[in-house]
C-alpha positions in Angstrom: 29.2 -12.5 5.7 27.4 -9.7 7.4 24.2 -9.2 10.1 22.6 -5.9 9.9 19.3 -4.8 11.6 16.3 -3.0 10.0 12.5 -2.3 10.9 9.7 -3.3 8.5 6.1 -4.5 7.8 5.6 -8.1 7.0 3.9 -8.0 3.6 3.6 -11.5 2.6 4.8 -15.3 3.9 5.7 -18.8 1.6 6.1 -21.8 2.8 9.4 -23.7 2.4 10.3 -26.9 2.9 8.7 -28.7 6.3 8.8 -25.8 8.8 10.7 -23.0 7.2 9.0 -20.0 5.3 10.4 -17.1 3.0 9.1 -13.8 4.6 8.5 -10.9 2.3 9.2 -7.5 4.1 9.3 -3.4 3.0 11.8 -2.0 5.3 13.1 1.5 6.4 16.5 1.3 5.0 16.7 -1.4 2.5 13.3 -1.1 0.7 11.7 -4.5 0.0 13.2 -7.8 1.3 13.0 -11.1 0.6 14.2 -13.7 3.5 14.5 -16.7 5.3 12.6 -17.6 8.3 14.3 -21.0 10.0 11.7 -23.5 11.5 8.8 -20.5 12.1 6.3 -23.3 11.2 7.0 -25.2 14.4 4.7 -24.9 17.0 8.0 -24.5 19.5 9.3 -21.6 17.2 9.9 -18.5 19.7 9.1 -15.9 16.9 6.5 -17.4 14.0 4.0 -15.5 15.3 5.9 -12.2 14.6 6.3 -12.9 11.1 2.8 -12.8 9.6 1.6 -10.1 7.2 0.9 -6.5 9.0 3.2 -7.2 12.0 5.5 -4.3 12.0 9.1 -6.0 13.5 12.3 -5.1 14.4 14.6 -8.2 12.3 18.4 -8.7 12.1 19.6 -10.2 9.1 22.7 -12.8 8.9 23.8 -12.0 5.0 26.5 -13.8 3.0 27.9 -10.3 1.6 25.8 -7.3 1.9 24.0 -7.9 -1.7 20.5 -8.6 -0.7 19.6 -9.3 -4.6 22.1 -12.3 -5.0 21.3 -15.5 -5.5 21.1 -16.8 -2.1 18.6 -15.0 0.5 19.3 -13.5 3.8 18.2 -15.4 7.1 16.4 -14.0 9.6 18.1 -14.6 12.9 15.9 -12.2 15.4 12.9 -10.4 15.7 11.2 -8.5 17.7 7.5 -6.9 17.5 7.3 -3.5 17.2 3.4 -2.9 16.6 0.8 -6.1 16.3 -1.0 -4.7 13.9 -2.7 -7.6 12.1 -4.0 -8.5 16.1 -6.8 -6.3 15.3 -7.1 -5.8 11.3 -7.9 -9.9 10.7 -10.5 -9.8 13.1 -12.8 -7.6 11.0 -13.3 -8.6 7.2 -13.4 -4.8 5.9 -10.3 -3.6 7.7 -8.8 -7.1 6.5 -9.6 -6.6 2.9 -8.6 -3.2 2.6 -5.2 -3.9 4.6 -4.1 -6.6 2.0 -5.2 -4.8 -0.9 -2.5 -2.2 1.1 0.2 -5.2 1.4 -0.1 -6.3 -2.3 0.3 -2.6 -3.9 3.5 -1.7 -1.2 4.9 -4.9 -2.8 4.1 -3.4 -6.3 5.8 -0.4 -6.1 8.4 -1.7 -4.5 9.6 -4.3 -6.9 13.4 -3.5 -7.0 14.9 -5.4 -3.7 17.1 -3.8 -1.6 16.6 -0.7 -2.7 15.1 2.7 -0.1 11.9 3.6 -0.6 11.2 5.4 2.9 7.9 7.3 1.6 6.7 4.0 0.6 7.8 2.6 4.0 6.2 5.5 6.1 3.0 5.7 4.1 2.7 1.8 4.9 2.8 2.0 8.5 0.9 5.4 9.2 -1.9 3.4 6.8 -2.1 0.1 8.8 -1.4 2.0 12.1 -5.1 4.2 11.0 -6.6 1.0 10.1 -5.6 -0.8 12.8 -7.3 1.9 15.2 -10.6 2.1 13.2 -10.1 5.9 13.2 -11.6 5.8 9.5 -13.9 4.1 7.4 -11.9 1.2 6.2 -12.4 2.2 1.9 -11.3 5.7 3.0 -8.6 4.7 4.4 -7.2 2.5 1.6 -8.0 5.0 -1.2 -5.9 7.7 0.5 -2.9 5.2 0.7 -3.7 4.5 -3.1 -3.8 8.2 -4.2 -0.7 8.6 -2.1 1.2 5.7 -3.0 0.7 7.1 -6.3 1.8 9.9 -5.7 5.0 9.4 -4.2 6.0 7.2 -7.2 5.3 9.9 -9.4 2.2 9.0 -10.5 0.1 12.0 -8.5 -3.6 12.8 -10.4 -5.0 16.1 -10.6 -8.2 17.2 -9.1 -8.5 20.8 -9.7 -6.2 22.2 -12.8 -6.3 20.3 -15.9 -4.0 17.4 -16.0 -3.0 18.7 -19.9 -3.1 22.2 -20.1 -2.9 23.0 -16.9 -6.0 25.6 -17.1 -7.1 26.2 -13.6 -10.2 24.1 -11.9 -12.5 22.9 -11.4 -12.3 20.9 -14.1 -15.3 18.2 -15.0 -14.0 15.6 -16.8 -12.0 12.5 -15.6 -9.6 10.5 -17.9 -7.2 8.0 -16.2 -5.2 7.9 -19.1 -4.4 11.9 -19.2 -3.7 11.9 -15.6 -6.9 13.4 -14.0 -9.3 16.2 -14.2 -9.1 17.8 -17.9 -10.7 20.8 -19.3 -13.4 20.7 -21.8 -10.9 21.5 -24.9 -8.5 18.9 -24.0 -11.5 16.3 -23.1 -10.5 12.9 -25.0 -12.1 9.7 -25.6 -12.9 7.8 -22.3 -12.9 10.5 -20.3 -16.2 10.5 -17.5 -18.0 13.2 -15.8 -17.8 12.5 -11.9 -19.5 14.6 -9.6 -18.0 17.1 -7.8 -18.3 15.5 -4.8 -16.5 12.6 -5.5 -13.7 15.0 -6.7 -13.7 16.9 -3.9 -13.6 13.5 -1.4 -10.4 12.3 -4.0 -8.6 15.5 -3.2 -9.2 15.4 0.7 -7.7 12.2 0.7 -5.0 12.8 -1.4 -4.6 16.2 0.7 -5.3 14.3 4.5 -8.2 16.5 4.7 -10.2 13.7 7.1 -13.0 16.1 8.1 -14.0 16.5 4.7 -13.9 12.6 3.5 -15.3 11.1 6.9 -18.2 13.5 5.9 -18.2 12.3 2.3 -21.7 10.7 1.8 -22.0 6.6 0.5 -22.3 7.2 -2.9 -19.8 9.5 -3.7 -16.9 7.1 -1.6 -18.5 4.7 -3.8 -17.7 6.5 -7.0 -14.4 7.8 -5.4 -13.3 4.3 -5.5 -13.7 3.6 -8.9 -11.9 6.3 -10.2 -9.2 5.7 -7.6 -8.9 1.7 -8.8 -9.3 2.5 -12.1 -5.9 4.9 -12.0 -4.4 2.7 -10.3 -4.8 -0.3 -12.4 -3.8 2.0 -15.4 0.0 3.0 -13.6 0.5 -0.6 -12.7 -0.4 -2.1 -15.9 -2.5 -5.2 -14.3 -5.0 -5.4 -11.7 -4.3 -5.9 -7.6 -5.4 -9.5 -6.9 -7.2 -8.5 -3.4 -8.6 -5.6 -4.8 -11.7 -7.8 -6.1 -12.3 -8.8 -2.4 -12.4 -5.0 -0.6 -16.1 -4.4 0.1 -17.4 -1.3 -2.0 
């Protein structure tokens, strides 16, 4: 039996049994955990608040042995709030949307528990922590995460040099499937023709060029978007649930 201590977002909560809940978290040290919240459902309980979706906590664990993927799950035994974040995302249905969609594809590319995945972690909280403080457009915000998120789990597109060849940008077309921009000569079926704008806004965000996206005009965050949700979907093989809800 062990306790141990780690810092992590709340991603997602279940209910279990009368007043107890299984709390999904991804933490800094042991990557995504699943655990058990005693009597958080109870309107005495002195930290159910803290463990709702987009708080970032401070939690000690009480483990029987220290693997987190056996059969039984961890309790949670303290917590304490680092950041509130959710106080101010739930209370605007655009930040809310686009936060979730951020909750469900962390808990995606995390699907090995117990197991690091700090860039994951990081990317989470810097996200929520920017949407949190409305210092973006909401859709901005959540496509950088995406193209980032992507990127760190090896998944990065291209937006300049061809994504088959290798020829040096700009390139025109688009294919999901070949991993961004390709040339002309290595243009396959499916491929699109975005504008350059739209290219240029994916790159900024992928790059944390802010002045150049917060400048990007409707349409072209619009089209952004789509290109962005449709690589994504490809690299995860199914669609995000909450994705269908993020106002476009």
């Amino acid at each position: 039996m062990s306790l141990f201590r780690d810092d992590g977002i709340v991603l997602r909560t279940q209910k279990l049994g009368e007043a107890d809940r299984i709390i999904t978290l991804l933490t800094r040290g042991h990557g995504r955990v699943r655990a058990v919240a005693r009597g958080v459902r109870r309107t005495k309980s002195k930290f159910g608040a803290r463990l709702e979706p987009f708080s970032h906590v401070d939690v000690q664990f009480f483990a029987r042995g220290s693997d987190l993927v056996g059969r039984s799950l961890p309790l949670c035994t303290q917590t304490e709030t680092i950041a509130p974040y959710g106080n101010t995302i739930v209370t605007d249905y655009a930040r809310y949307t686009a936060g979730t969609a951020m909750l469900e594809t962390a808990e995606r590319f995390t699907d090995q528990e117990g197991e690091p995945a700090v860039q994951q972690y990081l990317l989470l909280v810097g996200a929520l922590r920017t949407l949190a403080r409305a210092e973006h457009e909401p859709n901005l915000v959540l496509d950088a995460f995406l193209l980032r998120s992507l990127a760190v789990n090896g998944y990065a597109p291209s937006f300049r040099d061809c994504a088959k060849c290798g020829i040096h940008g700009p390139n025109r077309h688009f294919s999901v499937a070949a991993g961004g921009v390709i040339c002309g000569d290595c243009r396959v079926p499916g491929s699109v023709v975005p504008s350059l704008e739209a290219i240029g806004l994916l790159s900024a965000l992928l790059t944390g060029d802010w002045a150049t996206a917060d400048a990007a005009e409707p349409r072209h965050v619009r089209e952004g978007s789509g290109l962005v949700s449709a690589y994504l979907h490809w690299h995860l093989e199914r669609g995000l649930r909450s994705l269908r809800y993020v106002e476009k």
